[in-house]
OpenMM code with the backbone's topology and positions (N, CA, C; nanometers):
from openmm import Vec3, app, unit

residues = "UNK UNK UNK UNK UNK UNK UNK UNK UNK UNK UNK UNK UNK UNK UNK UNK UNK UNK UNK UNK UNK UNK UNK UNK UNK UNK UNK UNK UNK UNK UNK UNK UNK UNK UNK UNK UNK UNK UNK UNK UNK UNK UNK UNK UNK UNK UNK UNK UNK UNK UNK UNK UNK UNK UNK UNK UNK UNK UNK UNK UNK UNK UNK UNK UNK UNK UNK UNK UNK UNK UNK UNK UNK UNK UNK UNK UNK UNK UNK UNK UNK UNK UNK UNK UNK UNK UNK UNK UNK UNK UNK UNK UNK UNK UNK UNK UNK UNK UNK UNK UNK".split()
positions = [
    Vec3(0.1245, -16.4677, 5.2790),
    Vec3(0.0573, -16.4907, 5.1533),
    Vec3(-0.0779, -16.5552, 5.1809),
    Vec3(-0.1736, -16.5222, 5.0816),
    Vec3(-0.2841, -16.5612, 5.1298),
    Vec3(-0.3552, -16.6498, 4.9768),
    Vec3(-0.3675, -16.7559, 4.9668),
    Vec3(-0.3822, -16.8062, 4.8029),
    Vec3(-0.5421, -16.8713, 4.8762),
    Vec3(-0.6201, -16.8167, 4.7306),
    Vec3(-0.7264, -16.8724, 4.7178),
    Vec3(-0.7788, -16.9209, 4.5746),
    Vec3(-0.8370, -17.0299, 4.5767),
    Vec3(-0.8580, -17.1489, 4.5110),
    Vec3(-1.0209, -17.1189, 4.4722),
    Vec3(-1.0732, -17.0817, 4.3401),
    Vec3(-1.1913, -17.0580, 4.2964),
    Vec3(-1.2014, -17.1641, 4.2224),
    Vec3(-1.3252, -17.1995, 4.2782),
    Vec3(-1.3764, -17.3511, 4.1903),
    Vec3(-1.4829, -17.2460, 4.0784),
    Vec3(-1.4962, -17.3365, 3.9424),
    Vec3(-1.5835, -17.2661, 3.8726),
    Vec3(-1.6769, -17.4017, 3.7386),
    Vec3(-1.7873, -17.3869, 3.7659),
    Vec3(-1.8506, -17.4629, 3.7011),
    Vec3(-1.9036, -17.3752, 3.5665),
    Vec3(-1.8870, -17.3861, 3.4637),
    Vec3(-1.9378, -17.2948, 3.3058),
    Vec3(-2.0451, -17.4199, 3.2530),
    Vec3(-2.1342, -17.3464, 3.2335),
    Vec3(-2.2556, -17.4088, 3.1197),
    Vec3(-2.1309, -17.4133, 2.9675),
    Vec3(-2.1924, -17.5678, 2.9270),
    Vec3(-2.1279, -17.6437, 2.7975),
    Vec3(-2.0645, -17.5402, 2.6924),
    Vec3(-2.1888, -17.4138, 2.6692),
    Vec3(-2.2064, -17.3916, 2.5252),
    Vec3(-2.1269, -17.2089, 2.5612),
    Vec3(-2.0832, -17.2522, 2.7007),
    Vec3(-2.0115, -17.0604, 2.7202),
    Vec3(-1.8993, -17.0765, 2.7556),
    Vec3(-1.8054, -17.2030, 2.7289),
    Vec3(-1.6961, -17.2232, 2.7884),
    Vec3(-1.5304, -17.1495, 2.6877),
    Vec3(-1.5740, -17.1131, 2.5455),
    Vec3(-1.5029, -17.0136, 2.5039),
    Vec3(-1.5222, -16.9231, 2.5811),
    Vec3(-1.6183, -16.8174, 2.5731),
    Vec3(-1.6787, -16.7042, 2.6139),
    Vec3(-1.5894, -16.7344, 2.7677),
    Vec3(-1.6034, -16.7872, 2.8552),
    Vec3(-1.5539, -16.7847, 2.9925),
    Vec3(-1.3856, -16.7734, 3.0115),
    Vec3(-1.3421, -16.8591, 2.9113),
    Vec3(-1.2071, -16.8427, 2.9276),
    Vec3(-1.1272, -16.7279, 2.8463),
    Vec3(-1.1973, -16.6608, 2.7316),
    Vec3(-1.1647, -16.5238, 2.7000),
    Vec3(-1.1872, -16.4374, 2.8185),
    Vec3(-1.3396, -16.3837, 2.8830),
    Vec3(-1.2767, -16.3216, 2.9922),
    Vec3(-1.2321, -16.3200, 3.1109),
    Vec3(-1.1822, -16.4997, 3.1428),
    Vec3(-1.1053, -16.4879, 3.2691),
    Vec3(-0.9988, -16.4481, 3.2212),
    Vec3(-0.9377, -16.4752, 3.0783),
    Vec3(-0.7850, -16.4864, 3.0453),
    Vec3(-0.7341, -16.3056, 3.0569),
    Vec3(-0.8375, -16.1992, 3.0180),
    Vec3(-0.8525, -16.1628, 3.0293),
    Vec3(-0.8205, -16.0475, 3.2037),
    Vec3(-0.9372, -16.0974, 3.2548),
    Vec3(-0.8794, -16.0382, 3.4028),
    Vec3(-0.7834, -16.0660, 3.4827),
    Vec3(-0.7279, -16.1935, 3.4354),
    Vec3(-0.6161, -16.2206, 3.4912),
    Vec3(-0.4591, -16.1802, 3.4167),
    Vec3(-0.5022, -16.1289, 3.3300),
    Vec3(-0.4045, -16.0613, 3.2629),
    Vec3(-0.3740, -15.9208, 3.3629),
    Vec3(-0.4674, -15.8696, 3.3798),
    Vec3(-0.5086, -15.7080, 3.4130),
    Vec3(-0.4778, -15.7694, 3.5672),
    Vec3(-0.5200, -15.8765, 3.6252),
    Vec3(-0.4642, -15.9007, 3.7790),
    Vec3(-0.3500, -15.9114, 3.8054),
    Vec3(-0.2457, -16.0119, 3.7182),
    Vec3(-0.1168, -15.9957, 3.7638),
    Vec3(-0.0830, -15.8851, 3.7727),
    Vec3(-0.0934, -15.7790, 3.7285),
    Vec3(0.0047, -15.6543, 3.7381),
    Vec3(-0.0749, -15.5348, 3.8554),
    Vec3(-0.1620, -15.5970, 3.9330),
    Vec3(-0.2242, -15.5489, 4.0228),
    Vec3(-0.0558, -15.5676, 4.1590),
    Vec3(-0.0095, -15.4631, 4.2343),
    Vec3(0.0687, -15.5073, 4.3062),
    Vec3(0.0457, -15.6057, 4.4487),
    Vec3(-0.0575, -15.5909, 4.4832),
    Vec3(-0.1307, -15.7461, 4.5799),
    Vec3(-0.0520, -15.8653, 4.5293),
    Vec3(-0.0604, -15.8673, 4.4148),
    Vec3(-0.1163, -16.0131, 4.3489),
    Vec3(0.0371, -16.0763, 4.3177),
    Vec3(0.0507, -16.1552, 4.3674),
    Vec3(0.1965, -16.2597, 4.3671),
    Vec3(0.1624, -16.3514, 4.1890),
    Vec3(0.0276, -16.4319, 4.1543),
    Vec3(0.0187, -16.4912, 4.0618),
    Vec3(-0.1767, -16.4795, 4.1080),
    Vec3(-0.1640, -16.4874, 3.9489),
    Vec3(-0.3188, -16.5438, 3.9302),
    Vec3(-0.3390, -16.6295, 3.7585),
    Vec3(-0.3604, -16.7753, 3.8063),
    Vec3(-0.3298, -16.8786, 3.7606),
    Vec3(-0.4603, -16.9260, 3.7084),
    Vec3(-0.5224, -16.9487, 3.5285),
    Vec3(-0.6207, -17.0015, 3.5447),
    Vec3(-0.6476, -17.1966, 3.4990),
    Vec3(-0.6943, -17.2591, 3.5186),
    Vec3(-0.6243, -17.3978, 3.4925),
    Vec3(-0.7654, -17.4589, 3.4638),
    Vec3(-0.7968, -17.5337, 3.3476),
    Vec3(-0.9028, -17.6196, 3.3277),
    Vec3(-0.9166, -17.7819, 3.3633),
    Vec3(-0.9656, -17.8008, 3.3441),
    Vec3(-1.0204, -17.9220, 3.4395),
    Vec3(-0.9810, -18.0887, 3.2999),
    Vec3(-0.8749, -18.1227, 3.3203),
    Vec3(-0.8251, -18.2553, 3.1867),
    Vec3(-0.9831, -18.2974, 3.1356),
    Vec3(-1.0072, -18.3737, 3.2561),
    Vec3(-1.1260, -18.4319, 3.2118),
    Vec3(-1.2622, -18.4052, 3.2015),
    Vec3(-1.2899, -18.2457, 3.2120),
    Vec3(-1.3942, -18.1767, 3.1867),
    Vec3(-1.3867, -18.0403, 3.2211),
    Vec3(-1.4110, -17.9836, 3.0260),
    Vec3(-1.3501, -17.8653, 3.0163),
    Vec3(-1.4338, -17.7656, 3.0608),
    Vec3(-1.5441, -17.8116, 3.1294),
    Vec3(-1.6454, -17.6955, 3.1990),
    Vec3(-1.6182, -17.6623, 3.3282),
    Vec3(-1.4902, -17.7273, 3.3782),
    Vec3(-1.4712, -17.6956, 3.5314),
    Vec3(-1.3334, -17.6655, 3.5177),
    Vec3(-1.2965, -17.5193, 3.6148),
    Vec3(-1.2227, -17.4347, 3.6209),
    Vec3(-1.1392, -17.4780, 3.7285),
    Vec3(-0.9965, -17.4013, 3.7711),
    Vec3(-0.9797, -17.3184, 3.8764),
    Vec3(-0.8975, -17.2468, 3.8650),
    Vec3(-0.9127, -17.1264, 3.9623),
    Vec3(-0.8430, -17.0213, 3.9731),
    Vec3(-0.7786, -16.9588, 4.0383),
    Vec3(-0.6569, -16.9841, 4.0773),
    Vec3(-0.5536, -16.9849, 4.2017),
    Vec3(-0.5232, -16.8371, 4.2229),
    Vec3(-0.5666, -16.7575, 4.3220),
    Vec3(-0.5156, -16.6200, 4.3157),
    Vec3(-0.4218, -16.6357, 4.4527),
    Vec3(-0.2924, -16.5659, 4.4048),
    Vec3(-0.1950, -16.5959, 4.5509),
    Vec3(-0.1548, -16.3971, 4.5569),
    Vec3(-0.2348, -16.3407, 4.6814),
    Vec3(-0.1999, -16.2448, 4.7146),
    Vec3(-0.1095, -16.2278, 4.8483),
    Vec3(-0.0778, -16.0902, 4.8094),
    Vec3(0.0945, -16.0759, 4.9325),
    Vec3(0.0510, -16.0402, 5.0643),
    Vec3(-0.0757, -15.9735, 5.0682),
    Vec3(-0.1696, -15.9702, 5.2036),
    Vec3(-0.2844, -16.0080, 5.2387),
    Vec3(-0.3521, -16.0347, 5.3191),
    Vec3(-0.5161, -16.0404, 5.3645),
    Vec3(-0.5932, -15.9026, 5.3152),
    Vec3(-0.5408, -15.8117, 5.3006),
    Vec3(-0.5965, -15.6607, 5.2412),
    Vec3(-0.6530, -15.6882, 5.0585),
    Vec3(-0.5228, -15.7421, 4.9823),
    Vec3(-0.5574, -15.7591, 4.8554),
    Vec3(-0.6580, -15.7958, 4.8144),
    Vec3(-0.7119, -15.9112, 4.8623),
    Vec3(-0.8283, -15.9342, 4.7422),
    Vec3(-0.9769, -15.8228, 4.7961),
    Vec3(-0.9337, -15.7478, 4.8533),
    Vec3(-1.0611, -15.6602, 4.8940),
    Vec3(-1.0080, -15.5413, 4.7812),
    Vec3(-0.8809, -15.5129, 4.7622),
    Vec3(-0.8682, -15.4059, 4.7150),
    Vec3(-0.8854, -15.4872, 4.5087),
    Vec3(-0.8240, -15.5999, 4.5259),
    Vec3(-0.8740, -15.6481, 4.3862),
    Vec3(-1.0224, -15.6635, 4.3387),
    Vec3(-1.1086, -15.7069, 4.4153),
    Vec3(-1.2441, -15.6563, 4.3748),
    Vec3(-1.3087, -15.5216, 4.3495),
    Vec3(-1.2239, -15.4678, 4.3687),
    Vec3(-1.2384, -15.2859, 4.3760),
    Vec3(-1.2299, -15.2360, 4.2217),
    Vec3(-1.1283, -15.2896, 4.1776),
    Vec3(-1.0712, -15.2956, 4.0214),
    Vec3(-1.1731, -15.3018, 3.9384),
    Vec3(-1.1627, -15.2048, 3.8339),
    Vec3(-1.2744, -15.2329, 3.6983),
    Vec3(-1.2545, -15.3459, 3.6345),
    Vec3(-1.1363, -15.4276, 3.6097),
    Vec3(-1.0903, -15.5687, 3.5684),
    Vec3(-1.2156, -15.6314, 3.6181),
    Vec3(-1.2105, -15.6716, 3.7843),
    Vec3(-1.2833, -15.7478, 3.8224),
    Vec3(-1.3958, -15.7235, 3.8543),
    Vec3(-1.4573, -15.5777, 3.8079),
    Vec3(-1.6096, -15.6034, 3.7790),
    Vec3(-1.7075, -15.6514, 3.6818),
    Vec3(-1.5968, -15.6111, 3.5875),
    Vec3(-1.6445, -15.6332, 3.4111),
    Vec3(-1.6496, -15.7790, 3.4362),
    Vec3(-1.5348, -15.8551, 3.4712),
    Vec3(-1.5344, -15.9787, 3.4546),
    Vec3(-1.6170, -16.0599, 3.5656),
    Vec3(-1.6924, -15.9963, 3.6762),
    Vec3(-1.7737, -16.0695, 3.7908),
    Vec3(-1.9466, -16.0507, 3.7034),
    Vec3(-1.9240, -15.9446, 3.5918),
    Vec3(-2.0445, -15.8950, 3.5590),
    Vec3(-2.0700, -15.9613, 3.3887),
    Vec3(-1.9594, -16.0007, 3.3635),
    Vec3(-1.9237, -16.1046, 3.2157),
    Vec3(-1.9830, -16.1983, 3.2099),
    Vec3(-1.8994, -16.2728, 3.3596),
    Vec3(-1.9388, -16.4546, 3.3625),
    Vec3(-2.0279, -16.5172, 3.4198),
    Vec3(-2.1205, -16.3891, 3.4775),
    Vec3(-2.2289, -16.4098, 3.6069),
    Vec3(-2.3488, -16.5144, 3.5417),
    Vec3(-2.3693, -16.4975, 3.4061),
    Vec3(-2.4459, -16.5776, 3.3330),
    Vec3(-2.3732, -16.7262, 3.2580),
    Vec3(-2.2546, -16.7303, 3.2390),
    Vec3(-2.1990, -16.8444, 3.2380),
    Vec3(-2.1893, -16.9495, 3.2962),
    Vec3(-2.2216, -16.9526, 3.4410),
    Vec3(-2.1882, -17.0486, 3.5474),
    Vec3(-2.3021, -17.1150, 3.5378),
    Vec3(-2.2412, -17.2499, 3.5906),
    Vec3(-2.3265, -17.3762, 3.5668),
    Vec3(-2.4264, -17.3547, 3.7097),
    Vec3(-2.3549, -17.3275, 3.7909),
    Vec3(-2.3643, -17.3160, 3.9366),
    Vec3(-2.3021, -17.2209, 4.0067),
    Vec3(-2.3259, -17.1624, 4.1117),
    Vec3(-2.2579, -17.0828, 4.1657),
    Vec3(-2.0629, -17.0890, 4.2022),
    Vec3(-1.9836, -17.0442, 4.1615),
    Vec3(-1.8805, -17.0437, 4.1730),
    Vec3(-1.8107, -17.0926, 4.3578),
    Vec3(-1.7303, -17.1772, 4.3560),
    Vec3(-1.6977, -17.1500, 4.5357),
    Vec3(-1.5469, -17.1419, 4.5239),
    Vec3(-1.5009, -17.0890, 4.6758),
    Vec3(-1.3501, -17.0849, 4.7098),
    Vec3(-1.3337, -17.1791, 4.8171),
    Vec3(-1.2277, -17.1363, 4.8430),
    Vec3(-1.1362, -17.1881, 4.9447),
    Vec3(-0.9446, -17.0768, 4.9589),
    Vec3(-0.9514, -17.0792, 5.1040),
    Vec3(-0.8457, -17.0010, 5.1608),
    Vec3(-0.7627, -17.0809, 5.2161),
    Vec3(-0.6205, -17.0363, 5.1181),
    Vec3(-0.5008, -17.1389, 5.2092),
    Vec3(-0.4113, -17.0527, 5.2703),
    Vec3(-0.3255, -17.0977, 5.3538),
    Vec3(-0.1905, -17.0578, 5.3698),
    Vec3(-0.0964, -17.0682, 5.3227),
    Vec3(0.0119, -16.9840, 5.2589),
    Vec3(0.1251, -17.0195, 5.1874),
    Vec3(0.2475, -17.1185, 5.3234),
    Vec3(0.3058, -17.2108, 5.2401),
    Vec3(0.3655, -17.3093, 5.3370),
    Vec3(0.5234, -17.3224, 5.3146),
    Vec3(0.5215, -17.3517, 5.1644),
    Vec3(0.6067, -17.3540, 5.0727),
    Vec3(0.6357, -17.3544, 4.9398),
    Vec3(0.6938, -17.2659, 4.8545),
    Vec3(0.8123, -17.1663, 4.9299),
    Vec3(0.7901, -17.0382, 5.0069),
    Vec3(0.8866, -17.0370, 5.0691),
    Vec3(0.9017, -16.9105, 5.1546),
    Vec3(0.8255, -16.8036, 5.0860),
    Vec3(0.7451, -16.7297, 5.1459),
    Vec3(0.6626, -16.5623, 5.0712),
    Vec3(0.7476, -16.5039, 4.9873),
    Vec3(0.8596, -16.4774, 5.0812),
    Vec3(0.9802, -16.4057, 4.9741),
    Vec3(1.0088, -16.4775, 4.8395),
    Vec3(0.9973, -16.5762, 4.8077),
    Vec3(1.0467, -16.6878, 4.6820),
    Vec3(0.9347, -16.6239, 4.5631),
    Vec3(0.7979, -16.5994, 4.5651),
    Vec3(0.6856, -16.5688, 4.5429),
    Vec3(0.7187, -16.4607, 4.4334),
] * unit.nanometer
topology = app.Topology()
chain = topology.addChain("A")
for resn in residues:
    res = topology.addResidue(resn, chain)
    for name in ("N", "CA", "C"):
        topology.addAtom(name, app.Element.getBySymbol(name[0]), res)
């Protein structure tokens, strides 16, 4: 499993607008077969900061998930929303077991 962690900063006044179309592609992502979960979670104490946990079943997936019309519309949606440029981070699944997933 390969889970990656998208940090996301939204300007004040687009933070509806952002979470309609992440809610959105991540609708259309879970049912991508890569994709174990894709989780979007706001920030308690400031609702302009995101993240976005995508846990795929190989190192192949998220190449083939950017491929997806989901995730162009939505790379081409929010490109003007961001406060700042968006960043990740790549983990390893540890626990539970892949199979549990």
């Amino acid at each position: 499993m390969l889970i990656i962690h998208v940090h996301v900063h939204v300007k004040p006044d687009r933070v509806a607008d952002f979470i309609q179309a992440t809610v959105e592609n991540a609708s259309n992502s879970v049912r991508e077969p890569g994709i174990a979960r894709f989780d979007v979670m706001q920030q308690s104490d400031d609702a302009t900061r995101f993240v976005l946990t995508e846990v795929y079943r190989s190192d192949d997936a998220p190449a083939r998930h950017r491929e997806t019309a989901h995730y162009a519309k939505w790379r081409d949606t929010v490109a003007d929303m961001m406060a700042k440029p968006r960043s990740r981070a790549e983990f390893r699944n540890v626990f539970p077991a892949d199979q549990n997933w």
